[in-house]
N, C-alpha and C positions, 0 to 999 in steps of 0.2 A: 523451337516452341513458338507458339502464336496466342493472341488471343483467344480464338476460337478453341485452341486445347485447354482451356484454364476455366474450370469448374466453378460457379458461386452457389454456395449452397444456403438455405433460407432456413435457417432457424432461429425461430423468431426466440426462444427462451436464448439464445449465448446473445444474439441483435441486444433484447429487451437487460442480459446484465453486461455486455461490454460497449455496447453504440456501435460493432461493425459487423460484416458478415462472415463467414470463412470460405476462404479461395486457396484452393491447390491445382495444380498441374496435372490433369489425364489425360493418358493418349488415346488419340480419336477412335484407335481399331477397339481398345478395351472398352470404351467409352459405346461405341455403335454397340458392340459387343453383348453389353450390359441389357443398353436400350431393347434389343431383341432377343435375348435367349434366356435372360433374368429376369429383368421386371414384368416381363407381358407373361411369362412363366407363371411368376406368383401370383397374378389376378385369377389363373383356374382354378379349380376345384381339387384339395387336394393334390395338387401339386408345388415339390422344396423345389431347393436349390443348394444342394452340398458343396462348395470347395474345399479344397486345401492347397495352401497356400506354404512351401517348404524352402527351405536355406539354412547357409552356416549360420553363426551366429555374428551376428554385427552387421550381416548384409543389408537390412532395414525391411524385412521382410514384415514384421510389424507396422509400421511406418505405411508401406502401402495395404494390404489389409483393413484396416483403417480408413484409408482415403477410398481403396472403393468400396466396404460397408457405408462409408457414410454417402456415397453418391448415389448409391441402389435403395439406403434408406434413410433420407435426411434426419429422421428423429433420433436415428442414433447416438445413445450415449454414452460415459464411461459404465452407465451400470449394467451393458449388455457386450463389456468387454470383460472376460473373466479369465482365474486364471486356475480354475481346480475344477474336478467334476463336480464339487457337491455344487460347487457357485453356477454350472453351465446347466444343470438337471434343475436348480431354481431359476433361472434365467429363461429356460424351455418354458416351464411353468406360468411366470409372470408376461412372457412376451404377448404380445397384440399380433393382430394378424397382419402378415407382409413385411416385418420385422426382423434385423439383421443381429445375429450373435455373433462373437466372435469369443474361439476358446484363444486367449493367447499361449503362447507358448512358456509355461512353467514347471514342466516337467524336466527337471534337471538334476544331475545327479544323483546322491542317494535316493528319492523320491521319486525317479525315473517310474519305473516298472510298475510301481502300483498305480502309480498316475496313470499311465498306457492301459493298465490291464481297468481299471474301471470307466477311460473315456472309451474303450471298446465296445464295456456294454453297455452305457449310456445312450451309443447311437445307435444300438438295438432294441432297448428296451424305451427309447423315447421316441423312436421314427415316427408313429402314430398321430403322438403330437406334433412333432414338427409339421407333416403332413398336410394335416389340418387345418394348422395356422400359416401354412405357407410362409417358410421362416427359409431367410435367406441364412445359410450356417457357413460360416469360413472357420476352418481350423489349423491354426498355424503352429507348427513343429520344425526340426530338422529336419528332419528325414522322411518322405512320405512310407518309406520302408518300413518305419516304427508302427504304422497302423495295420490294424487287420486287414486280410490280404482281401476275404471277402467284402468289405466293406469300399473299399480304395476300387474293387474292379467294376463293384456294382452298383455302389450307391452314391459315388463322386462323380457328378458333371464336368470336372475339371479341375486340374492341376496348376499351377503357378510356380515356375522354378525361378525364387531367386539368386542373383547370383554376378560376380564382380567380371567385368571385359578388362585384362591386362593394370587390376587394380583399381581402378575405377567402378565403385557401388550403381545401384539404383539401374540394373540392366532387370527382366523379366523375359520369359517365353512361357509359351498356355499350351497345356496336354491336352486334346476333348477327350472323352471317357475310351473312343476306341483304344486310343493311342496310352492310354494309360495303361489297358488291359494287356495293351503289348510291351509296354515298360515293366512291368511287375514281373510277366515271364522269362525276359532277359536278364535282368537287374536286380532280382529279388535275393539273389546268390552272393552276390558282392557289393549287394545295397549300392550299386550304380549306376548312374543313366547311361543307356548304350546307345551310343552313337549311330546305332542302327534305326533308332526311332527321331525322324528328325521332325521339326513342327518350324511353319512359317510364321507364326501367330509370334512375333516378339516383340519389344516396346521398352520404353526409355520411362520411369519414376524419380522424381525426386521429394529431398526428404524434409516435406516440413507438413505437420503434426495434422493430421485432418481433421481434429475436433476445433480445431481453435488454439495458436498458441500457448492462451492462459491456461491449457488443462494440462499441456504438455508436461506440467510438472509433478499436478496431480497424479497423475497416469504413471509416471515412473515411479512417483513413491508406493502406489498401488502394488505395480510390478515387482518392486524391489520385497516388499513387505510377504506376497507372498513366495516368492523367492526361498528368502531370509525361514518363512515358516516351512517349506518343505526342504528346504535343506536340514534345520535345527530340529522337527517334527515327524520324520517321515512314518508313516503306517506302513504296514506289512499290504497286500493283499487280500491276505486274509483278515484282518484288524477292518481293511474298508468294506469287504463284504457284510461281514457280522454287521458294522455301524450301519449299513444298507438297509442289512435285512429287519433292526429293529426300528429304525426312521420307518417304514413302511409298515410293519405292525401297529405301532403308535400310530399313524394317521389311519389304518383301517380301526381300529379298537375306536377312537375318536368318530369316526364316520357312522359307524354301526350301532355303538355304546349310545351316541347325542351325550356323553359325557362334555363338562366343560375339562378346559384346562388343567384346573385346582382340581378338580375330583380325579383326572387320572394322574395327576400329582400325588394324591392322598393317596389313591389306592394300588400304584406301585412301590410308594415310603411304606405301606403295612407290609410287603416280600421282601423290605431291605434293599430296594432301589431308588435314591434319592436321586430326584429330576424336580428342577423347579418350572414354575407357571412357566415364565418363558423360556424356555429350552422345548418346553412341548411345543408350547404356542409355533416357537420358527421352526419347531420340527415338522408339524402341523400345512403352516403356510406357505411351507415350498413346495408343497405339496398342489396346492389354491386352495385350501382350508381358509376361511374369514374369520377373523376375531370377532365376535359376538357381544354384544350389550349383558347376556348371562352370564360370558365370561369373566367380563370384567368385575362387574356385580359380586361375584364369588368369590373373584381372587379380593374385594374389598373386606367380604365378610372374615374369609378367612384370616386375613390380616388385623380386624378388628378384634378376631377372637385371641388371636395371638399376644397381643398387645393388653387385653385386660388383666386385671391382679385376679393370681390364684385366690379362688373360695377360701382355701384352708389356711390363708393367712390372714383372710379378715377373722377367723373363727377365736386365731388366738387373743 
């Protein structure tokens, strides 16, 4: 490792609350890499940049993900590291253009498959906008096997396997898309890399935290938390469709209606379905629905009305 391999990235909001910079470790090919086939990518027109980025678990395949999201887009932060579809289909939403997400890896366990089965169609039903916004998307799992087959063959620019040399962490090698399409044909049967697809593109990572180590901890509690909630929580499949298909209702009734909030509060509680102001509202807004001066105005009314004494006991 040399100087010149060693990153400093300038973000003036961690500068402006810690007094330093953050500097990690990338190697010069991933690093060239970047410079040419990522970033000058994103400055066209309608044109992403899909990766995925796959390993066991503990190989630190987060860890790097990370360091190069944040080198491709320095304003990267933890709130465009997620760990569920609904967080990654709000995060598509909110992103600015040129702008890096990363899904991390939280599908585990019990919560496997409905997790896989709605981040599938996420990256079908949001491609448009990523497009658009020319959003750099890394998404990190175990197994690139787990993802749709047409998606991995067609719409991933590259692969990233990480993975340990005789015990030793923090090794990588890079797929480009041909070499992917010919990984999935051999591999997709025993979900294993076949030694018949070989790539010269390999490179050395190590593992200290690319946001800055004060997040470091942030970040795990983040991860742990929803861990912890798809483990203890998990939805069916079908339980996430349904939840899909009424968030999307609600934000069209709301777009169509010019209803506020509190009114399609009120006049889903008249068919026996209690939703408060904000539940619509974030249902609303992940959408890019804006909270409005009428809304809020309304949700006060309605509150003021609530809080007044019944007529019928001043009468006694």
């Amino acid at each position: 490792m040399t100087n010149s391999d060693v990153v400093t990235i300038e973000d003036e909001e961690y500068f402006k609350k810690y007094g330093k910079k953050i500097s990690y470790y990338l190697d010069k090919n991933l690093k060239k890499s970047s410079d040419e086939k990522i970033i000058k990518a994103l400055q066209k027109n309608d044109k992403d940049f899909f990766a995925i980025v796959d390993g066991p678990e503990g190989s630190g395949k987060s860890w790097f993900a990370i360091q190069w999201g944040k080198y491709v887009d320095p304003s990267l932060n933890l709130s465009r590291i997620v760990f569920t579809p609904e967080e990654f289909k709000e995060a598509v939403f909110r992103a600015k253009k040129n702008q890096c997400i990363i899904y991390d890896e939280a599908f585990t366990g019990m919560g496997a498959r409905s997790s896989l089965s709605s981040i599938n169609r996420y990256l079908v039903s949001l491609a448009m906008q990523i497009r658009q916004k020319n959003l750099f998307v890394i998404l990190v799992l175990p197994s690139v096997f787990l993802l749709d087959k047409y998606f991995v063959m067609f719409r991933a620019k590259c692969l990233v396997h990480i993975y340990e040399n005789k015990g030793i962490r923090g090794y990588f090698r890079v797929y480009n898309s041909k070499k992917i399409k010919l990984l999935i044909q051999l591999g997709a049967k025993t979900m294993s890399y076949s030694k018949k697809v070989y790539t010269r593109f390999r490179g050395r990572f190590y593992g200290k935290f690319g946001l800055g180590e004060e997040n470091e901890s942030i970040y795990r509690k983040k991860k742990s938390k929803a861990l912890s909630e798809s483990e203890s929580n998990p939805m069916s499949a079908g339980q996430i469709k349904y939840k899909e298909q009424r968030d999307v209702f609600i934000y069209l009734f709301r777009k169509i209606s010019n209803f506020t909030y509190q009114e399609i509060a009120n006049y889903l509680l008249d068919y026996g379905i209690d939703m408060s102001y904000s539940q619509i509202r974030n249902i609303c807004t992940k959408f890019g629905d804006i909270e409005k001066e009428t809304d809020k105005k309304d949700k006060k009314e309605e509150e003021k009305d609530e809080n007044e004494p019944d007529s019928t006991e001043n009468e006694q």
